[in-house]
N, C-alpha and C positions, 0 to 999 in steps of 0.2 A: 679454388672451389669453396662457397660459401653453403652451408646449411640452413635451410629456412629457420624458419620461429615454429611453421606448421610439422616439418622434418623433425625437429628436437622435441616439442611436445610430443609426439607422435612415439617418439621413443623410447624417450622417459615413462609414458606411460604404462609402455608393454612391458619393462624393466621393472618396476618398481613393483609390478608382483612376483619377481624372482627372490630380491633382497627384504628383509623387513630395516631397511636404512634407507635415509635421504640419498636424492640422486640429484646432480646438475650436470647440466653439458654446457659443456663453455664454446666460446668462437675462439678463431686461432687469435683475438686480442686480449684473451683473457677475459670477458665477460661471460655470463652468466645468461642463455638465451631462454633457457626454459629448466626450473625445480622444481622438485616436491616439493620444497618448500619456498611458497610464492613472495615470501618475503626478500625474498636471495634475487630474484630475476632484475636482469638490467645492473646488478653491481659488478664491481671488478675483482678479478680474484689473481692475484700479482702471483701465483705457482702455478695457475694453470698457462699463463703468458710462459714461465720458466720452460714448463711440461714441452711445450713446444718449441721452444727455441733452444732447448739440450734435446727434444728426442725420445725421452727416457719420462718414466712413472717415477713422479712427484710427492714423496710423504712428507704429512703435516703433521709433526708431534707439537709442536706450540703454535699455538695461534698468532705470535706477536712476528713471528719470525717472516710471515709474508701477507702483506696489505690485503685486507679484505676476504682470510682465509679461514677456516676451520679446521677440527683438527679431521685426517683422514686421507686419501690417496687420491691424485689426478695422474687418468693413463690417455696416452695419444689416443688418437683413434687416428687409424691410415687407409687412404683407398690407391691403393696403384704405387705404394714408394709415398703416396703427398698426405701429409700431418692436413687434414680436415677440420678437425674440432678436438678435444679434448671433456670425456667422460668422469666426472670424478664423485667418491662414495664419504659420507659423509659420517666421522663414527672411531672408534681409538684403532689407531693403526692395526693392534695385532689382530682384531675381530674383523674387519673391513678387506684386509690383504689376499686374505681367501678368495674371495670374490672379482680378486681385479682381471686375471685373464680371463673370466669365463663373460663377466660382464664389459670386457675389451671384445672380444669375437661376436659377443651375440649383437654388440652397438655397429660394428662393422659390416656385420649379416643385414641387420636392419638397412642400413645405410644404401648398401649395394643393391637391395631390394627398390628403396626410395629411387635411387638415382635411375636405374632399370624402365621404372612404371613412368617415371620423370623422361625419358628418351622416346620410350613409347608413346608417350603426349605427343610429345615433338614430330615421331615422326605422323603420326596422326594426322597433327595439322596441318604439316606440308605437304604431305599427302592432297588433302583436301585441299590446301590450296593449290597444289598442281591442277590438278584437275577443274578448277574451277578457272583457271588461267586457258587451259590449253582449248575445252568448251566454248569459253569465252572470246576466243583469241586475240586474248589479249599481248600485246608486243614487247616480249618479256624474254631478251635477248640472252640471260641468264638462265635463266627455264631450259630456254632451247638446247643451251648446251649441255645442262644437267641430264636428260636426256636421251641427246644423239647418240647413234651409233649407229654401225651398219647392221647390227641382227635385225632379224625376221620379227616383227610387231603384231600385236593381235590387239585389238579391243573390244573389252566385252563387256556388256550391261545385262544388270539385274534386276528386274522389276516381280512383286507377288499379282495375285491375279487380281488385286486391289489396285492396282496400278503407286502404289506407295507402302512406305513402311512405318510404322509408325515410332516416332523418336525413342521411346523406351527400350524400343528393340531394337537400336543401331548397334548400341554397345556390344550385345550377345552375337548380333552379327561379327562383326569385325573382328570379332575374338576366333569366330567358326572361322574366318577367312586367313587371320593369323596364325593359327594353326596347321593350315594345309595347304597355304602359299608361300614359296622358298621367295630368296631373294632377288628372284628372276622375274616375280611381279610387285607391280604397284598397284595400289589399291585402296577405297576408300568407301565411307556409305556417308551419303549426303543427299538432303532433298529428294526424299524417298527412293534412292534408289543405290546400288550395287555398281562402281566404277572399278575394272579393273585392265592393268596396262601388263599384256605379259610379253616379256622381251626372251629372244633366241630359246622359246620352247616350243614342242612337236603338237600342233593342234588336234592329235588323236589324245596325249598326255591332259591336255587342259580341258576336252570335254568328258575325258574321266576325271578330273580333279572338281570340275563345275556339277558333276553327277553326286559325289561327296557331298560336295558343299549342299546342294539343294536339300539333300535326304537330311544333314544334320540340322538345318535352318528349321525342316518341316518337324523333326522335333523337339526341337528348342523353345520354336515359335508358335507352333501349328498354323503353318503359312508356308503357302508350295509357289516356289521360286521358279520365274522361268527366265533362261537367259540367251542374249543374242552376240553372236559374234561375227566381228568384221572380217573381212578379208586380210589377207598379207599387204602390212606396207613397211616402209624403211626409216622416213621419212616423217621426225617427229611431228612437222609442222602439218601429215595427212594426220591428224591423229582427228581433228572437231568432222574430216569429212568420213571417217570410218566409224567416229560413232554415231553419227546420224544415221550412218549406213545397220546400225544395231539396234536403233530405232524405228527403223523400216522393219527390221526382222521381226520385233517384238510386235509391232501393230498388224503383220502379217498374222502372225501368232493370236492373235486377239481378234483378229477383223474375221478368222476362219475357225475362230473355239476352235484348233488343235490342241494336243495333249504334248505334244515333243517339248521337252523341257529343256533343250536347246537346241535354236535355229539357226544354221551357219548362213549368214547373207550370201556368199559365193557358192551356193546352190543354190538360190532361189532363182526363179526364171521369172513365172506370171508372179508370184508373191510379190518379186520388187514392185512393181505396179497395182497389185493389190493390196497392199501392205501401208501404200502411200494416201488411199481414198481415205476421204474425213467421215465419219462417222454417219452426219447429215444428209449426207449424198448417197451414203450406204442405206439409207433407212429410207429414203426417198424411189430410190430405186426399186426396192421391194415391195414400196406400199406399190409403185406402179407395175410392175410384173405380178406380183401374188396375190394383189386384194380380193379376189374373187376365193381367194381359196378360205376353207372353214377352221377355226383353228383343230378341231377334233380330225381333219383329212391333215393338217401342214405336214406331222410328221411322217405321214406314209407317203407322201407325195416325196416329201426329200431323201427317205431312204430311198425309194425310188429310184429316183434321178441319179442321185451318190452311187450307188450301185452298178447302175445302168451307162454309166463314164468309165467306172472301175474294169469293167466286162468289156469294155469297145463297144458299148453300143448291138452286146450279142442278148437278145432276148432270150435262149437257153441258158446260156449260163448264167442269165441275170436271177431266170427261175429258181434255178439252182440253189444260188446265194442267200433267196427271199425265201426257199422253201415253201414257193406256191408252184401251181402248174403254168406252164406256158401263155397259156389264156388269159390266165388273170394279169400277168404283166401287161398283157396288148390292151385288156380293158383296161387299165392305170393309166395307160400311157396315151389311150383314148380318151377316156375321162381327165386327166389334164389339159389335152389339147383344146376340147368343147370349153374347160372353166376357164383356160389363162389364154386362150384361140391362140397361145402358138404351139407348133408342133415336133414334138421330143424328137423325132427322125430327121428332120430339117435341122440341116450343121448351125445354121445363126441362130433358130428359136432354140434350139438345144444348150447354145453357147448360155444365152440368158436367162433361161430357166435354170440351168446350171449355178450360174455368180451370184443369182436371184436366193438362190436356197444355201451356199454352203457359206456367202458371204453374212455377218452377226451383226 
């Protein structure tokens, strides 16, 4: 295991306001990757090579006694049992000595932290690139079997009512998402949007977990998440057609302004089909069923209607809901008929006045 240049800077820096003494870290060949004193970086230091190859903390009481040395102490630094690098304090033994275990642990704390955040990159990007493979399907017979397995799969997508997220807020996302996804999902935030793969968990569990997630995003971000989830499959290679099938859910979600902040595609019925119309077609529709309406009538017309579905089509109880009299609803439902000449009681004009007004 080798430590960067950005790793050893990075350390020496937090360090070096602990001691009022020079600090170097060396590689396990005995060089010098990064000092306090900039003079020193890039040479060799023939006891920090020793430090490593006995094991043991290394004192310098004469300079001549080891090539390219000062006088002062070099301590291993270890992660896992494996000699990494070597920390050493620059300064007369007896004053410097002090300092070697506590600046041995804190360079090891550091370290563990680095290599940590250094993992979580990693799995970041594989992350991301799974998902951009399996999306893609691309023929990636390794993927596949990373993977497989016989549990029970879910796929679910995250989109804000923006329909994207904007890059600055990936990072705070994924942290929301790391925090409150075990290792039973995969997950990733790319190309505005929220990918995640959860394997062998209870889909009542993940839409309380997806409930979490949303409320902590909305204060993070002030951006309210909504998300769609696929069906059960097993079969990693169904994974590009269940999340299309979470793209259906989401544009269902959008195409009817609903508020659920997550829609399970295996309850949608008409949604699957309305969910799938393209926007153009939606707005074309409307201008041909509603034009005649005035925009100051639209919204009482569509409460109306909304209502008037809600109740089966019972004009009391529609009253009821609208908190007008009986009357006024038969005049609504008259007065619609005359502006858009089809008729709310007739099952087909009803149907379209219906998709006309709750479809966006």
């Amino acid at each position: 295991m080798r430590i960067s240049d950005h790793t050893a800077k990075m350390i020496v820096e937090k360090l070096k306001d602990v001691i009022d003494y020079d600090l170097n870290f060396f590689d396990q060949e005995g060089y010098i990757i990064y000092s306090t004193n900039s003079n020193r970086i890039d040479t060799y230091h023939e006891a920090a090579k020793e430090c490593v190859k006995l094991n043991e903390t290394i004192f310098v009481d004469n300079e001549k006694e080891y090539v390219g040395a000062k006088k002062g102490i070099n301590i291993p630094v270890t992660i896992d049992g494996e000699i990494i690098a070597v920390i050493g304090i620059t300064g007369n033994k007896d004053e410097v000595m002090k300092y070697g275990n506590i600046i041995k642990k804190m360079t090891e704390i550091l370290v563990k932290e680095q290599l940590v955040e250094k993992n979580k990159l990693k799995k970041k990007d594989m992350n991301k690139y799974l998902f951009e493979s399996l999306i893609n399907e691309l023929d990636d017979y390794g993927l596949y079997r990373y993977l497989e397995s016989e549990d029970e799969k879910y796929v679910i997508v995250g989109k804000n009512s923006e329909s994207r997220f904007l890059l600055k807020d990936s990072d705070q996302i994924y942290k929301i998402l790391e925090n409150n996804l075990s290792n039973n999902f995969v997950y990733s935030v790319f190309y505005g949007e929220i990918v995640i793969l959860a394997n062998n968990v209870d889909k009542i569990i993940i839409k309380k977990k997806l409930e979490k997630i949303r409320n902590q995003i909305h204060d993070a971000i002030d951006s309210r998440v909504y998300f769609g989830i696929s069906g059960s499959f097993k079969m990693i290679s169904q994974f590009k057609k269940n999340y299309d099938n979470c793209m259906v859910a989401l544009d269902w979600l959008d195409n009817l302004q609903r508020k659920d902040c997550v829609v399970d595609y295996s309850t949608l019925d008409l949604g699957i089909l309305l969910g799938s119309i393209k926007k153009d077609r939606i707005k074309k529709f409307k201008q041909v069923v509603l034009k005649d309406i005035s925009d100051e009538d639209y919204n009482i017309y569509k409460d109306l209607i909304k209502i008037y579905a809600t109740n089966n089509q019972s004009i009391t109880k529609c009253a009821e809901d609208l908190f007008v009299h009986k009357n006024t609803v038969q005049y609504r439902l008259n007065k619609l008929r005359d502006i858009t000449g089809l008729d709310p009681r007739n099952v087909e004009d009803f149907i379209r006045l219906y998709l006309a007004f709750i479809l966006n």
